[in-house]
Structures are given as C-alpha cells and as structure tokens.
KOLMIDREN-475771 format. One record per residue (C-alpha): residue number from 1; residue in three letters; x negated, y negated, z negated. Coordinates in Angstrom, 1 decimal, m for minus. Last residue first. Layout:
<atoms>
[NUM, "ALA", [X, Y, Z]]
...
</atoms>
This chain:
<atoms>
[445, "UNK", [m6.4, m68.5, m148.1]]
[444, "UNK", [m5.0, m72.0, m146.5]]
[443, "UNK", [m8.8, m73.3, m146.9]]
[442, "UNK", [m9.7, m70.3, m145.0]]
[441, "UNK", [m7.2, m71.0, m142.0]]
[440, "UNK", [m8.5, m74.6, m142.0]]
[439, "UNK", [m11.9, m73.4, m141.3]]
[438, "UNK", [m10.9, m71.5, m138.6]]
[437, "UNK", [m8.7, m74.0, m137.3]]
[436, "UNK", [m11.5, m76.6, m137.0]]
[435, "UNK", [m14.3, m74.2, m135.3]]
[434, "UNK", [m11.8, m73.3, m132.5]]
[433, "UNK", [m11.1, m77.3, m131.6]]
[432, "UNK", [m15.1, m77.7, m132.1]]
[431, "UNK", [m15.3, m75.0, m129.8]]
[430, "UNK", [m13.2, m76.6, m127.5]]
[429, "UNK", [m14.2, m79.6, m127.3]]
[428, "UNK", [m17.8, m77.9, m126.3]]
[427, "UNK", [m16.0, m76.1, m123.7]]
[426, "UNK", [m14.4, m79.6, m122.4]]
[425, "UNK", [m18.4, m81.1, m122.1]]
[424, "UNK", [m19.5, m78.5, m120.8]]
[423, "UNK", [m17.0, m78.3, m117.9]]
[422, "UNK", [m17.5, m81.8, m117.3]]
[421, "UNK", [m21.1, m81.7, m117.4]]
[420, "UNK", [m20.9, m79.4, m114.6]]
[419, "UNK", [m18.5, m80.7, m112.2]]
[418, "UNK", [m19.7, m83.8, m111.0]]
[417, "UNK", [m23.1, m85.1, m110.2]]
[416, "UNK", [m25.1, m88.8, m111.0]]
[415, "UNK", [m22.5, m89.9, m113.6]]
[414, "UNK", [m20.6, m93.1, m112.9]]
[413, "UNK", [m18.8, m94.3, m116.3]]
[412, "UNK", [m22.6, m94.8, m117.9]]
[411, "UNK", [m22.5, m93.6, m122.0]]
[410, "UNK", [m26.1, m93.0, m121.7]]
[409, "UNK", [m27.0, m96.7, m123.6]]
[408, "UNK", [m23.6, m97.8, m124.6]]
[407, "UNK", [m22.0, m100.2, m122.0]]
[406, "UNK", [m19.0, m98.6, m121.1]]
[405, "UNK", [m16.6, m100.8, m118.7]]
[404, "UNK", [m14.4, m103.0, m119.2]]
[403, "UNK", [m13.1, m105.2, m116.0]]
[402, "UNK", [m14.3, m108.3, m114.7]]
[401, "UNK", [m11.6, m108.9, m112.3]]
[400, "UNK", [m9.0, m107.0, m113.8]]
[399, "UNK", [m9.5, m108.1, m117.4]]
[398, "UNK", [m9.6, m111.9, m116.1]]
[397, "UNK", [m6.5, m111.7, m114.9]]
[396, "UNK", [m4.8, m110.6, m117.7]]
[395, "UNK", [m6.6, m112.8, m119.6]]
[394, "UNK", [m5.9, m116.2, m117.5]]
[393, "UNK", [m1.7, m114.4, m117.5]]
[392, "UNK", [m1.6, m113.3, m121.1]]
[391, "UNK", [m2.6, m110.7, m123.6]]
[390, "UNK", [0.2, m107.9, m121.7]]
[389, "UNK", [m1.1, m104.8, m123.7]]
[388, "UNK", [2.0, m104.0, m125.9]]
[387, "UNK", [4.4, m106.8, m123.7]]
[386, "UNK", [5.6, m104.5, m121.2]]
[385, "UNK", [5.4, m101.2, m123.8]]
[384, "UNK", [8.0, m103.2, m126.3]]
[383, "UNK", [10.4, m104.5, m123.4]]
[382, "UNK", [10.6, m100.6, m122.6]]
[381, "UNK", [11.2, m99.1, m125.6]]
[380, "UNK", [13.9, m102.1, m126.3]]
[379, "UNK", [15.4, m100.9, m123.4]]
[378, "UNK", [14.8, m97.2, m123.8]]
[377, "UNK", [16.5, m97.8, m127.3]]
[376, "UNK", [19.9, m98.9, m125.8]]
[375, "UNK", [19.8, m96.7, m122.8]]
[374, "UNK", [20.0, m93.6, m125.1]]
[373, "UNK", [23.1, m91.3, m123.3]]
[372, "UNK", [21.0, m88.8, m122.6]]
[371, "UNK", [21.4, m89.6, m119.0]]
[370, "UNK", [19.7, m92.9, m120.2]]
[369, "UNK", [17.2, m91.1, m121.8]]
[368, "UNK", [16.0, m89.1, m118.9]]
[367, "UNK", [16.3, m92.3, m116.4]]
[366, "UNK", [14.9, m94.4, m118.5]]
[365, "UNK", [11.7, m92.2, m119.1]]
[364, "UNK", [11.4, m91.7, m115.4]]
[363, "UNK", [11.0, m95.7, m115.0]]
[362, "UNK", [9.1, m95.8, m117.6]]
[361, "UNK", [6.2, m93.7, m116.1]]
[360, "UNK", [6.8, m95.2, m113.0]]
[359, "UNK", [5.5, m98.1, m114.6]]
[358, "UNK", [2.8, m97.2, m116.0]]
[357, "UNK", [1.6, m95.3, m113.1]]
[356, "UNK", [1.7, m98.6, m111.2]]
[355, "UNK", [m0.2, m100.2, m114.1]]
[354, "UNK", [0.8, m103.3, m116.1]]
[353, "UNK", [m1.2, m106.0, m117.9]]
[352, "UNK", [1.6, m108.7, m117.2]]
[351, "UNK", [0.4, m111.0, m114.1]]
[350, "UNK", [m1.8, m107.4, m113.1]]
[349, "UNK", [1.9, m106.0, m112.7]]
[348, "UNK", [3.2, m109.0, m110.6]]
[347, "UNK", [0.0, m109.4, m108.7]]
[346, "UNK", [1.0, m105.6, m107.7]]
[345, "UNK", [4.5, m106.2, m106.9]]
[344, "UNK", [3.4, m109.6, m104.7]]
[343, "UNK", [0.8, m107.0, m103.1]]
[342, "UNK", [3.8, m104.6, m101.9]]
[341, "UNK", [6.0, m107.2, m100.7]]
[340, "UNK", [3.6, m109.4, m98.9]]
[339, "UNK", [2.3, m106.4, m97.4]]
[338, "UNK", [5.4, m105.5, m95.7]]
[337, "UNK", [6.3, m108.8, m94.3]]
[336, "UNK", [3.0, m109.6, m93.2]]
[335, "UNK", [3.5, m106.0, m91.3]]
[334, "UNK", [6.7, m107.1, m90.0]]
[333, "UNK", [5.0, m110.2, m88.5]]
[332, "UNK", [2.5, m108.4, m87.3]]
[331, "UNK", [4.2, m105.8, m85.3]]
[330, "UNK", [6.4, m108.7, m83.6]]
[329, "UNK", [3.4, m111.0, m83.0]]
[328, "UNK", [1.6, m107.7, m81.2]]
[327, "UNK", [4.6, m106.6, m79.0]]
[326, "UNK", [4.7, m110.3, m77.5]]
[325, "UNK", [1.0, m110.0, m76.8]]
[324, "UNK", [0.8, m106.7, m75.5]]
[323, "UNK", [4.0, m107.3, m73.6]]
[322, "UNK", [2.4, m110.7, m71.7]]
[321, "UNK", [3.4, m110.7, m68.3]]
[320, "UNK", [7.2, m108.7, m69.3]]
[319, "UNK", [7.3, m110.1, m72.5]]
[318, "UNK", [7.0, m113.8, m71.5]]
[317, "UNK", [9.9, m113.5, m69.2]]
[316, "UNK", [12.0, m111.8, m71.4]]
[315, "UNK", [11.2, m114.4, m74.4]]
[314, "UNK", [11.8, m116.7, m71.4]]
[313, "UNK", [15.2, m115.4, m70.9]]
[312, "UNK", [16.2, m115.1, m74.6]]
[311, "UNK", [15.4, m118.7, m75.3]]
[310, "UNK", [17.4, m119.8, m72.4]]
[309, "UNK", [16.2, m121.3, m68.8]]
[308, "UNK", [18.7, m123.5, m66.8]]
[307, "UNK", [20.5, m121.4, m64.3]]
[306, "UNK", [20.6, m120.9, m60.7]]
[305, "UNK", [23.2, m118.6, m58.7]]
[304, "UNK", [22.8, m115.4, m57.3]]
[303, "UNK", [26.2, m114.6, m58.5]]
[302, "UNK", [24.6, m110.8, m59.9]]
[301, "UNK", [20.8, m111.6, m60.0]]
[300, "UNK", [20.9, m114.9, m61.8]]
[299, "UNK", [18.0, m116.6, m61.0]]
[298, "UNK", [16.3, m118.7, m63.6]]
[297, "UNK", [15.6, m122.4, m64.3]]
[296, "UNK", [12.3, m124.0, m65.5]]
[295, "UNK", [12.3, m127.2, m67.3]]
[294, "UNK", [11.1, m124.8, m70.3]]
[293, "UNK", [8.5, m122.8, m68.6]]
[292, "UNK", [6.3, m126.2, m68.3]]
[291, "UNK", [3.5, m123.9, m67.1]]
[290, "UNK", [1.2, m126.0, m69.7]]
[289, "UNK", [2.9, m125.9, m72.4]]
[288, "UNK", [4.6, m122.3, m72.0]]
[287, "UNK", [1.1, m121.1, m71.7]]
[286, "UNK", [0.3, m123.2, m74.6]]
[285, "UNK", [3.3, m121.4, m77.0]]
[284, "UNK", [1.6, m118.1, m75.8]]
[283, "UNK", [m1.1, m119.0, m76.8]]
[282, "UNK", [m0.2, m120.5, m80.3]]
[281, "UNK", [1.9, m117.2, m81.1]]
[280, "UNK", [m0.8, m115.3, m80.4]]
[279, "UNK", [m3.3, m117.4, m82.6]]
[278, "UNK", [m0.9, m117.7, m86.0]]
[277, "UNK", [0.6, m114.2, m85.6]]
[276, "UNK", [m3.2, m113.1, m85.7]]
[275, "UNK", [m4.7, m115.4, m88.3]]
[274, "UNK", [m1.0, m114.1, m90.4]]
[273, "UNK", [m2.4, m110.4, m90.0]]
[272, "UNK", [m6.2, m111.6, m91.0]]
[271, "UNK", [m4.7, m113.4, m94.2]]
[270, "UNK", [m2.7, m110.3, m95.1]]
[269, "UNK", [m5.6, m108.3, m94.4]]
[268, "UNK", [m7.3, m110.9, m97.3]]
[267, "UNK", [m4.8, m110.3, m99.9]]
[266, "UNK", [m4.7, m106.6, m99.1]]
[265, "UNK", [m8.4, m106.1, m99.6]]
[264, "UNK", [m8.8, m108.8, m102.6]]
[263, "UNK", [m6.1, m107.0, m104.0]]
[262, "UNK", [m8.4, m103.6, m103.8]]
[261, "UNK", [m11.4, m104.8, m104.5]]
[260, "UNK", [m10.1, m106.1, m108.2]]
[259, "UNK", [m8.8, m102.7, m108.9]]
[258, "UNK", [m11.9, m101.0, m108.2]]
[257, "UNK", [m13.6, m100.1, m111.4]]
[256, "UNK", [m10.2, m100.4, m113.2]]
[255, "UNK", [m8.2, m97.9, m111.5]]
[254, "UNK", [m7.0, m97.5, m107.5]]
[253, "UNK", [m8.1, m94.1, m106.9]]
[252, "UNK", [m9.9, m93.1, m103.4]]
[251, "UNK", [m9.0, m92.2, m100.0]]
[250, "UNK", [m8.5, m95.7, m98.9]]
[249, "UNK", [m5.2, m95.5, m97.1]]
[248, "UNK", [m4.0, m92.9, m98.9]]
[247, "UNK", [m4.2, m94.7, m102.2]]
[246, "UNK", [m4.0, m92.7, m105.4]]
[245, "UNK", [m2.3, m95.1, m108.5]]
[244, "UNK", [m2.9, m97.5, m111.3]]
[243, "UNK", [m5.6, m95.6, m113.4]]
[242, "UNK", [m7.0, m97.6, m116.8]]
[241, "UNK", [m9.8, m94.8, m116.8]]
[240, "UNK", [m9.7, m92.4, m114.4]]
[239, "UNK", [m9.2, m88.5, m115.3]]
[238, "UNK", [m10.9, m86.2, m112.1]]
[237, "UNK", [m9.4, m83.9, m110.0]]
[236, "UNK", [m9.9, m86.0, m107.2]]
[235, "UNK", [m6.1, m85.3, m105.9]]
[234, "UNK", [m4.7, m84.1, m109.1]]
[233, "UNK", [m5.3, m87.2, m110.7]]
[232, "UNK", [m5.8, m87.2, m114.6]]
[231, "UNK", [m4.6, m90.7, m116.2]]
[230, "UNK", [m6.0, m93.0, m118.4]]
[229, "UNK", [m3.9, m96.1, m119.9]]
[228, "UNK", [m5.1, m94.6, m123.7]]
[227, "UNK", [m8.2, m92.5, m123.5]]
[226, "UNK", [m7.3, m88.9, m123.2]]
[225, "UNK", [m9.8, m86.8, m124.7]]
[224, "UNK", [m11.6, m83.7, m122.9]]
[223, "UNK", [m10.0, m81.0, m121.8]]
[222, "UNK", [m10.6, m82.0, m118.4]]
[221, "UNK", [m7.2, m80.2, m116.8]]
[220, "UNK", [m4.9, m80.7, m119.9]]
[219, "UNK", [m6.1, m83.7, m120.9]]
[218, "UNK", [m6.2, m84.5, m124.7]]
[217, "UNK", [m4.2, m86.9, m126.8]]
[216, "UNK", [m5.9, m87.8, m130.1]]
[215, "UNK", [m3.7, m90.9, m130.2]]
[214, "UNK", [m0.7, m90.9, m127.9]]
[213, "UNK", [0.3, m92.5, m124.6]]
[212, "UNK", [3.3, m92.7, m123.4]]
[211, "UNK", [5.5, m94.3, m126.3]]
[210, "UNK", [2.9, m94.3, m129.2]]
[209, "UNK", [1.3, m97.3, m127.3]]
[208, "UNK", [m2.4, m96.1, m127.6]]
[207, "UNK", [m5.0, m98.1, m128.2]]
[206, "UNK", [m7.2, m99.6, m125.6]]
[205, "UNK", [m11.2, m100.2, m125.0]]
[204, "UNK", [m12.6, m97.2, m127.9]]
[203, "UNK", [m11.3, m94.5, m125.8]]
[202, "UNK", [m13.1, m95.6, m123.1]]
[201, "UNK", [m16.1, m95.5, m125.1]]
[200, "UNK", [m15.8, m92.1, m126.3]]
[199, "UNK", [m15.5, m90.6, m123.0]]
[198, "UNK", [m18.5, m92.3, m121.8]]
[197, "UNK", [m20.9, m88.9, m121.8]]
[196, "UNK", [m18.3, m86.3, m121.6]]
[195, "UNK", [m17.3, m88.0, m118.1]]
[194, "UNK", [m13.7, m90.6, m117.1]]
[193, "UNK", [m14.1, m92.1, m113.5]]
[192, "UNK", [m13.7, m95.5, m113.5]]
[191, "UNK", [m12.4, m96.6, m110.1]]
[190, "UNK", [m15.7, m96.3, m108.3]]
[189, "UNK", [m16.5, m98.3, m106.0]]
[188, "UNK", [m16.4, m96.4, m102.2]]
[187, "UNK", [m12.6, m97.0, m100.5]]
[186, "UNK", [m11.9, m100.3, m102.3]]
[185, "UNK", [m15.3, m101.8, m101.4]]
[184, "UNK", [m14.8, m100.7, m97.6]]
[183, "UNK", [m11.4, m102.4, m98.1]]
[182, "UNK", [m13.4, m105.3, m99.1]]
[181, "UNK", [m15.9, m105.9, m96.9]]
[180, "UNK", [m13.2, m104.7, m93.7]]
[179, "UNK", [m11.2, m107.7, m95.1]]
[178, "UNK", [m14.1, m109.8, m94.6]]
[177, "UNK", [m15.6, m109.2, m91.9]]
[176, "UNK", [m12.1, m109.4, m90.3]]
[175, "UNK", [m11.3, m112.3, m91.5]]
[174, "UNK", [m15.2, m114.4, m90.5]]
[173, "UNK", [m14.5, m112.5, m86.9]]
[172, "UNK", [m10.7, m113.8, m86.1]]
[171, "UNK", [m12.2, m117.2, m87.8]]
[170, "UNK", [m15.5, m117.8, m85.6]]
[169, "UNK", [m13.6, m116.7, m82.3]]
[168, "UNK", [m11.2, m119.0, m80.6]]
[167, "UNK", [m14.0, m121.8, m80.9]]
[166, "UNK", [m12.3, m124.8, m79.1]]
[165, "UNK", [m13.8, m126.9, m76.3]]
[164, "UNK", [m12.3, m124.6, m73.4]]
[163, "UNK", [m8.8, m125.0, m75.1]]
[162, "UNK", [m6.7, m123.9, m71.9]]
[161, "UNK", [m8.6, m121.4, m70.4]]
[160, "UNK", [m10.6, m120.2, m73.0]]
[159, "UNK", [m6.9, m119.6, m74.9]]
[158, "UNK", [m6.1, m117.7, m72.1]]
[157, "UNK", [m9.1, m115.4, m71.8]]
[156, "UNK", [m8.6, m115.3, m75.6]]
[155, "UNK", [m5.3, m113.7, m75.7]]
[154, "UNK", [m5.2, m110.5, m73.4]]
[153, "UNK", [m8.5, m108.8, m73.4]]
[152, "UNK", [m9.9, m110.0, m77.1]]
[151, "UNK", [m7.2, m110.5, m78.7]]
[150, "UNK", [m5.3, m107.2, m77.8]]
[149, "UNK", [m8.7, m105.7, m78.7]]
[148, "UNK", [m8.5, m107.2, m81.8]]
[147, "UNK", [m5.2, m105.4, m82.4]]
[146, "UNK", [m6.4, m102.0, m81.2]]
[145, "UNK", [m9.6, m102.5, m83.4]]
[144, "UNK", [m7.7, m102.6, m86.6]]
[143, "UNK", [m5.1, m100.1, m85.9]]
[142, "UNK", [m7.9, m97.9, m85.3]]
[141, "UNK", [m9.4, m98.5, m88.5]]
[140, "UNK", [m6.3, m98.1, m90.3]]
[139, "UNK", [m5.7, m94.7, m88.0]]
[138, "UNK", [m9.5, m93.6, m89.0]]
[137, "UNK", [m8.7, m94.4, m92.7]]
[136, "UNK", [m5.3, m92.4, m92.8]]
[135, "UNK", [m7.0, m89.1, m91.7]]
[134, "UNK", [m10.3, m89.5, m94.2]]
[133, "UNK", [m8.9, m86.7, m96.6]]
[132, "UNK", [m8.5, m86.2, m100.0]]
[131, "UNK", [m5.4, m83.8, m100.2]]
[130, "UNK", [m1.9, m84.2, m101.0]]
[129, "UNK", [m1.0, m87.0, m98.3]]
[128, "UNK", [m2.4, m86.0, m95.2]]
[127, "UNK", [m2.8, m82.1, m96.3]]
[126, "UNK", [1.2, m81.8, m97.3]]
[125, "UNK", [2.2, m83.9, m94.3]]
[124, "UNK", [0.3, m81.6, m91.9]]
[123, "UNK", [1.6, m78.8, m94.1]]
[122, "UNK", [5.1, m79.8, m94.1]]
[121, "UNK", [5.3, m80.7, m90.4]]
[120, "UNK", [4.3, m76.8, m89.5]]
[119, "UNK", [7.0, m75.4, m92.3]]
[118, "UNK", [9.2, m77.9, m90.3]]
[117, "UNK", [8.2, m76.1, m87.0]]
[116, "UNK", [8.0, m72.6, m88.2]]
[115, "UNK", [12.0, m73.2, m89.5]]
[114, "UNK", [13.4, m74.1, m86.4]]
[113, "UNK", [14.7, m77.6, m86.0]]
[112, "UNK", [18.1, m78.2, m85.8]]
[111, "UNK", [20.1, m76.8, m88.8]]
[110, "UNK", [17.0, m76.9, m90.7]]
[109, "UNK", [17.4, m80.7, m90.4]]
[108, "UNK", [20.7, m80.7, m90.7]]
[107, "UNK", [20.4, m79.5, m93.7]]
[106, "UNK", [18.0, m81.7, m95.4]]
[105, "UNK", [20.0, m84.8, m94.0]]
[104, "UNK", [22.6, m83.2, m96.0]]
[103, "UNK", [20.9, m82.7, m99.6]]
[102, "UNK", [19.4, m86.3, m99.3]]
[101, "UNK", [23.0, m87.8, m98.8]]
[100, "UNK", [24.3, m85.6, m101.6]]
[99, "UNK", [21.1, m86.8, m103.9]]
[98, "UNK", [21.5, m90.5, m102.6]]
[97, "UNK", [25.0, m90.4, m103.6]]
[96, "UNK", [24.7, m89.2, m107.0]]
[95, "UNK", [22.0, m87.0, m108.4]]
[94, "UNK", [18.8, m85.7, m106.8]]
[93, "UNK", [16.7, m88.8, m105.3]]
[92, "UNK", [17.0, m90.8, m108.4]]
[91, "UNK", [15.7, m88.2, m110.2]]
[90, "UNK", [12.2, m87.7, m108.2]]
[89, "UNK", [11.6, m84.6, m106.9]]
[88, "UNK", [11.9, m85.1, m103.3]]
[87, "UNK", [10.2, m88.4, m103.1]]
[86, "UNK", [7.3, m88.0, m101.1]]
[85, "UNK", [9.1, m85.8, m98.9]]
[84, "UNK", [12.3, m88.1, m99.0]]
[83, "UNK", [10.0, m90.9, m98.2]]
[82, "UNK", [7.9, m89.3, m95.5]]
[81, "UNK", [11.1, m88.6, m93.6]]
[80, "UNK", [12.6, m91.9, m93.5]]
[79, "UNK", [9.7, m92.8, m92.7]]
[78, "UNK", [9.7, m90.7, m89.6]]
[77, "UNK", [13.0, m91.9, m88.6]]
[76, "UNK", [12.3, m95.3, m88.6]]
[75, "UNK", [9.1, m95.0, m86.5]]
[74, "UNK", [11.2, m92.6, m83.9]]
[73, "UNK", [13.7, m95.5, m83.6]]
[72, "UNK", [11.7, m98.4, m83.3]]
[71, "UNK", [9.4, m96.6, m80.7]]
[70, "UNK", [12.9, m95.1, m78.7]]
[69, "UNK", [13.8, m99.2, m79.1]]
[68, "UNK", [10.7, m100.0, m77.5]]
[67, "UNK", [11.4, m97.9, m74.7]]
[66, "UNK", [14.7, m99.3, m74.2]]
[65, "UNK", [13.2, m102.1, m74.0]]
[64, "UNK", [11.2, m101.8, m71.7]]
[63, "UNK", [13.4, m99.5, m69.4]]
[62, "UNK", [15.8, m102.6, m69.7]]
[61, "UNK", [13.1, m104.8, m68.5]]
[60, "UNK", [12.4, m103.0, m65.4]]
[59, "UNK", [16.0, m102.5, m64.8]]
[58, "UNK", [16.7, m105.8, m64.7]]
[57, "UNK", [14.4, m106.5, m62.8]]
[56, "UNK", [14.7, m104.5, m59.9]]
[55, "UNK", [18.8, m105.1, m60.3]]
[54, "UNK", [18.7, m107.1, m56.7]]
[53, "UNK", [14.8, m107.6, m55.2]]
[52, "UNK", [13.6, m110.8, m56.6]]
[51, "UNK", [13.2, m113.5, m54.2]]
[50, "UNK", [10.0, m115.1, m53.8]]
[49, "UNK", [9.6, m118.9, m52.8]]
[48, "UNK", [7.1, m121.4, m51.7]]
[47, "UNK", [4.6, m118.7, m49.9]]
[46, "UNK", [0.8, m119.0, m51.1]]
[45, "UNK", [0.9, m117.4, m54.5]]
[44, "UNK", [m0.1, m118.1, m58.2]]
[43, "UNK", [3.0, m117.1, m59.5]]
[42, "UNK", [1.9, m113.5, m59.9]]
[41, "UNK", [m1.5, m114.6, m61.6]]
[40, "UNK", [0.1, m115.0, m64.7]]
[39, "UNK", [m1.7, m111.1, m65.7]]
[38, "UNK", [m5.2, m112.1, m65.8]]
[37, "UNK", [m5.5, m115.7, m65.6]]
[36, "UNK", [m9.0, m116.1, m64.6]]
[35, "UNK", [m9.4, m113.0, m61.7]]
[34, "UNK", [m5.7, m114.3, m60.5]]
[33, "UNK", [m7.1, m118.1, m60.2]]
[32, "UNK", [m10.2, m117.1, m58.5]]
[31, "UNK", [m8.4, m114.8, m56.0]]
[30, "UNK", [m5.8, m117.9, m55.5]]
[29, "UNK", [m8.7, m120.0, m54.9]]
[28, "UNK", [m9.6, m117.7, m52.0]]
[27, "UNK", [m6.5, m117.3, m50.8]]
[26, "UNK", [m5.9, m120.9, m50.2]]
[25, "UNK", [m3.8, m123.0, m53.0]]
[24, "UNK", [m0.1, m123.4, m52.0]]
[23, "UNK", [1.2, m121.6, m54.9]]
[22, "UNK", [m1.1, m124.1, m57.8]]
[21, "UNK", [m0.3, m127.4, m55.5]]
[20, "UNK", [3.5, m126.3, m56.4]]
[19, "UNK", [3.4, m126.7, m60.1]]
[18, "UNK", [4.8, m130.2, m60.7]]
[17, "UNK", [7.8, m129.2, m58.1]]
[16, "UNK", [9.3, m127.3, m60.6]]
[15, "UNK", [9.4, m123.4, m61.7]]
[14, "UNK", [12.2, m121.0, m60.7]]
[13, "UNK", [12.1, m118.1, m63.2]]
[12, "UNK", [13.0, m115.0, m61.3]]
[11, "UNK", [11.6, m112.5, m63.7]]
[10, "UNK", [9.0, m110.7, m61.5]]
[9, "UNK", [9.2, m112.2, m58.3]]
[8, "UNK", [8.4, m116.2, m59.6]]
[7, "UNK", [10.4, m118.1, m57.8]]
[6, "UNK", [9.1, m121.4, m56.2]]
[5, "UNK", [11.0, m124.7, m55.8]]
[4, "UNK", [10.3, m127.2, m53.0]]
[3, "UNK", [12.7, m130.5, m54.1]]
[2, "UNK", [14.5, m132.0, m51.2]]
[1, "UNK", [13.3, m135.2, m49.5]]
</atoms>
C-alpha cells in the first residue's frame, strides 16, 4: 500500500505518514487544533495533499527577506551615521583614511539630501544625544515589552502545548524583574554628584596623577575644586565624583554612586537576552521534535520533483509560520553579542581601577604626543596612569561595589536642591581667590 503524504501549502514541506491522523481530523477538531496552535494550524487540514501554487512561495519568501535585508540595511546605515556624528571631532576620525573616507561620505550626503533635512536630522540627533532626555528610555522599555510580548503570544502557547508540566514563566519574569530593578537603580542613584558642602571630602579619597589630573585644579563651570578622577558633564551640568561616562540609555552619569547598578544592569539584561535565545530556540527545536520536520521532504517548485529537507529549507519553513520568533533569536543573539563586548570592556576597566573618561583621556593624549613625535614617553605615561590607582583585582572590585563616599557630618554628596549652593559656594572661592592676590600684591610692594 502506498505511503499518503500531505503538503503543507505554504512551504511545500511533505510530511510522513505518522502525521496523517492530525489532516484527517473532522472540522471541528481541526477548529480546536488551529485555535491551540496558532499559526501551524495550516497543516492541520482535511484533504491529504496541497499543492503550492507555482513561484507563490517563492516570492513570498523572497519579499521577506528582502524586507529584512532593507531593515539590516537602513539599521546599518544609521549607525554608521550616529558614529561619525558622535565622533566627528575626534582625531582618529580627521586624518588618514578614515578622515578622507569621513570627508566623502559627508559630501555625498549634502550632495543628496537637501540641506533643511540634514539640519532637521542634526537637531533630533543633537537633542537625543546632547540633552537629558527620557527618549532612549521609552524605546529600551519598548524594546523590552515587544520581546516579551513575542513570548507571550507566539512562544508560550507552544511551549504549553508541548511541555504542559513545565513552568515556561517563573524565569522569563524572575530576569526581567530583575534587570528592570537595576536599570531603574542605574537611571535614579546618584552617581556622586560633587556640592560646596562635600567638596573637600572628595578631594581627600584620591590624589592626583600629575598627568590628567592636577592638585589644586579647579572646574571651569563649578568653580569649585576639582577632586582627582572627577569630571564636569556638560549634560547635568554638574562635576561627579570618580565619573566614567553619560549614558543615553539611562539618562543619568555613570560614576561611583551608581557604577555598581550599572554592571549589575547589563550583566543581568545579558542574562534575560540569553533566557530568551535559550527558550525560543528550544520551542522551535520542539516543534521540529514533535512535527518530525526533519524526515520531511520538500517540493521543488521548478522540476516539481521531491527532495529531502535541508537546513536552509526548514529555517525558511520555520520563518515563514514563526517570523516573530525566528526574527527574535536573530536580534538577540546579536544583541548578546553586543553587550558582551561593551560590559567585558567595562569589567576590564573596574579589573584595573580605570574609568571610561580615563581612558579616552589617554587615548587623545597619545594621539597629540605621538604626532609630536613623543610616543616613547606617552607609553611609559600611560603604563604609569594604568597602574597609579589600580590596588588590585578583590580591591578594585570592592571599591566599586561599596564605593567612597563622604561621611563627615554635613558633608552629604546628595544635597536636597541644586543650583544655589553651588553658585555660593564658587563665588565664595572666588573671593578667597581675589583676597589671596591682593595680599600678595602688597607683600610684592
């Protein structure tokens, strides 16, 4: 007796004989079926075979992907983009190849976009990433719930279905507590804002290098005294103590009142973003299980002819019931990529008592000297600052995570308002400055 085989119209997998008592169920167990399975409920059909309509599905997957590539395409250029904004001033972006590459893509640009439209894109980029703003912590937060809603629609009714005993939810929701805990920790703590009543004590908790920072320094925007590792940012317009950069993505400084929130934020989303590869990937792997997709063979729509299923064909096949899903393990896995880079630099500089600001501070120093023709001494410069506050990896460590702070009585780093003190406190510097010359001036006479 001859094998029944059943196509499935949308990709023309041909599935075995194991699965026909699932395509000759009666319409109303189908109906149950397709309101269970969601989207697989196209093989769950009454005839024994379905032939696929010549070059319909071919070009229903092409105009996928082709749509994705337009997505991967616009996403690269736009970074692209961002970087040489960002980085328009930086050396490295101004001589040599990268500064003549830099210089043409910046003409064609005016060359084919008219000038109110990139003055337009400059000022949306200028306000998203120049100003303190709360436009990169709704897209995180949207990111966030369009993934779990990914989970919640497309991946857990399946995993209900096939692990009914297993709880599919405790660890998506225990991450995701979590991370959000911290990041809302990163975005709120304070970073160690510098004030004319704890200035003394931070100035107290390191001493200067002699490289780039100097004893008796003062900052130009405070006017109040520099503590060593401090650093005024333009975009609070306050000096934070031990400062390693701005982030955009929590609208707040990254110094040594938050530090420690923020690893433990990209530590954990890391963790949440591997949970999600982790789950998908094991769904979709159980749906391939179960519909034994792997004995399956395909129709070829041009000879017409029957094929044993490839990897390619039943990533196609899965991506066009499941694109959600299949777009969701690619995303993440790039992301996981991403932030594995980015917090393995940062547990680097913590591993050596180094700030971000630090070292881009050195790195612009190299580059000055060593046009200058004064690599040698940068060099040794350098190796000096890396080990001047590194006290070891347990200390290091434990310096971030139970940082310094002033503990004199009124010397608190978080004042109750802003501004006014401030002000006060760099006029009264001031007048001691005045009162100091003057009385040197009558010494000299």
């Amino acid at each position: 007796m001859a094998q029944r085989k059943t196509v499935c119209i949308i990709t023309g997998l041909q599935y075995p004989t194991a699965l026909q008592h699932y395509v000759n169920r009666p319409r109303s167990a189908a109906s149950e079926c397709k309101r269970q399975m969601v989207n697989w409920c196209d093989i769950f059909r009454e005839c024994d075979i379905f032939y696929v309509k010549e070059g319909e599905e071919q070009n229903t997957f092409l105009a996928a992907l082709n749509w994705l590539a337009c997505c991967a395409y616009a996403s690269i250029v736009f970074i692209l983009c961002i970087v040489l904004y960002l980085y328009s001033d930086a050396p490295f972006f101004n001589t040599g190849l990268l500064g003549k590459i830099k210089n043409g893509l910046c003409q064609i640009v005016q060359f084919i976009f008219p000038v109110f439209l990139v003055k337009f894109f400059k000022r949306i980029v200028n306000y998203i990433f120049y100003t303190r703003n709360h436009v990169l912590q709704l897209i995180f937060g949207t990111l966030v719930l369009a993934g779990h809603a990914v989970f919640v629609f497309d991946i857990l009714p399946l995993l209900n279905i096939f692990e009914p005993n297993t709880n599919h939810i405790l660890l998506p929701i225990l991450f995701c507590f979590i991370n959000l805990t911290f990041y809302h920790l990163s975005c709120t703590a304070d970073a160690g804002r510098i004030t004319p009543n704890n200035v003394e004590a931070f100035v107290s908790l390191y001493k200067a290098d002699g490289m780039l920072y100097k004893s008796g320094a003062l900052c130009r925007t405070c006017k109040l005294p520099k503590p060593a590792r401090s650093k005024h940012c333009s975009l609070c317009n306050r000096c934070v103590h031990r400062f390693d950069h701005h982030c955009i993505w929590t609208n707040n400084c990254v110094g040594a009142g938050n530090l420690r929130y923020f690893l433990l934020f990209l530590i954990t989303l890391i963790i949440m973003c591997v949970n999600g590869v982790l789950m998908t990937t094991h769904c979709l792997m159980l749906v391939v299980k179960n519909f034994r997709l792997m004995e399956t063979s395909y129709v070829d729509t041009v000879t017409g002819r029957l094929h044993p299923v490839t990897l390619p064909i039943l990533i196609q096949h899965l991506f066009m019931q499941q694109p959600r899903c299949v777009f969701l393990v690619g995303s993440l896995v790039l992301l996981v990529l991403m932030l594995l880079a980015f917090t393995g630099y940062h547990v680097y500089l913590v591993s050596i008592n180094q700030t971000t600001n630090e070292r881009y501070k050195l790195g612009n120093l190299y580059v000055d000297n060593n046009n200058a023709g004064d690599a040698g001494r940068l060099l040794q410069a350098w190796q000096e600052h890396s080990s001047f506050y590194n006290r070891g990896l347990l200390l290091n460590l434990f310096e971030v995570f139970f940082p310094q702070f002033p503990s004199k009585k009124g010397s608190s780093p978080v004042p109750a308002k802003e501004g006014s003190q401030s002000i006060q406190g760099g006029r009264m510097l001031n007048l001691k400055a005045e009162a100091v010359r003057q009385k040197n001036k009558r010494k000299d006479r």
